[in-house]
N, C-alpha and C positions, 0 to 999 in steps of 0.2 A: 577295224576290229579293236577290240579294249586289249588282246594283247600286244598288239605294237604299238599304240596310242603312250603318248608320251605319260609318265604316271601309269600307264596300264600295267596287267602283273607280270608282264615282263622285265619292265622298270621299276615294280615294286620287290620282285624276285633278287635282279641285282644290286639292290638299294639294301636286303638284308645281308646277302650272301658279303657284300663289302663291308658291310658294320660287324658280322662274323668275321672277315677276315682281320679288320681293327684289333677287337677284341683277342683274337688268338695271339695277334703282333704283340700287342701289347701283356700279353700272359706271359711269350716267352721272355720281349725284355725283362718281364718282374723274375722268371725262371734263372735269367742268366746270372742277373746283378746277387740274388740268391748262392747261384753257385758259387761266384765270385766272394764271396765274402767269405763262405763254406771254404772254400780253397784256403783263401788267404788267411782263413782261422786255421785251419788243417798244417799247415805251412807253419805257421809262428808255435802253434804245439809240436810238430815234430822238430822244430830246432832247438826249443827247450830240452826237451825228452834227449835228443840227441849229446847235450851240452852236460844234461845229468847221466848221461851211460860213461860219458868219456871219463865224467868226475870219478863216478862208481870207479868204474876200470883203474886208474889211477891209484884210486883207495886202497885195494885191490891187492894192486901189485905192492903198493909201499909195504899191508899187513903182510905180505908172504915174503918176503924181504926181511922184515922184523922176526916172522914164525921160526925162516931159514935162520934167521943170527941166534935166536934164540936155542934153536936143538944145536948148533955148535957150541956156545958157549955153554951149554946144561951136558955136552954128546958126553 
């Protein structure tokens, strides 16, 4: 019968079904390496951002330090 014959659309059937599943393999590597970058951009902005809240903070505190010396010496 042409379907179990070697090439028949049995063999034709999982000859596509495998080249689908290539394809999806290959989507997710492109998905992953994707995420991955995504991450490791994600990562290096929030340690910046992190590095500038601290500075802020810092700042912060010196100007209320200054504001407090300042209503004493003006109190």
């Amino acid at each position: 019968e042409s379907y179990t014959e070697s090439g028949g659309a049995i063999d034709s059937r999982e000859d596509g079904i495998d080249a689908r599943k290539r394809r999806i393999g290959d989507q997710i590597e492109r998905l992953e390496y994707r995420m991955e970058q995504t991450e490791t951009r994600y990562r290096r902005q929030f340690g910046a951002m992190d590095s500038l809240v601290a500075e802020l903070q810092n700042t912060s505190g010196y100007l209320a330090s200054q504001l407090g010396a300042l209503n004493i010496n003006n109190g």
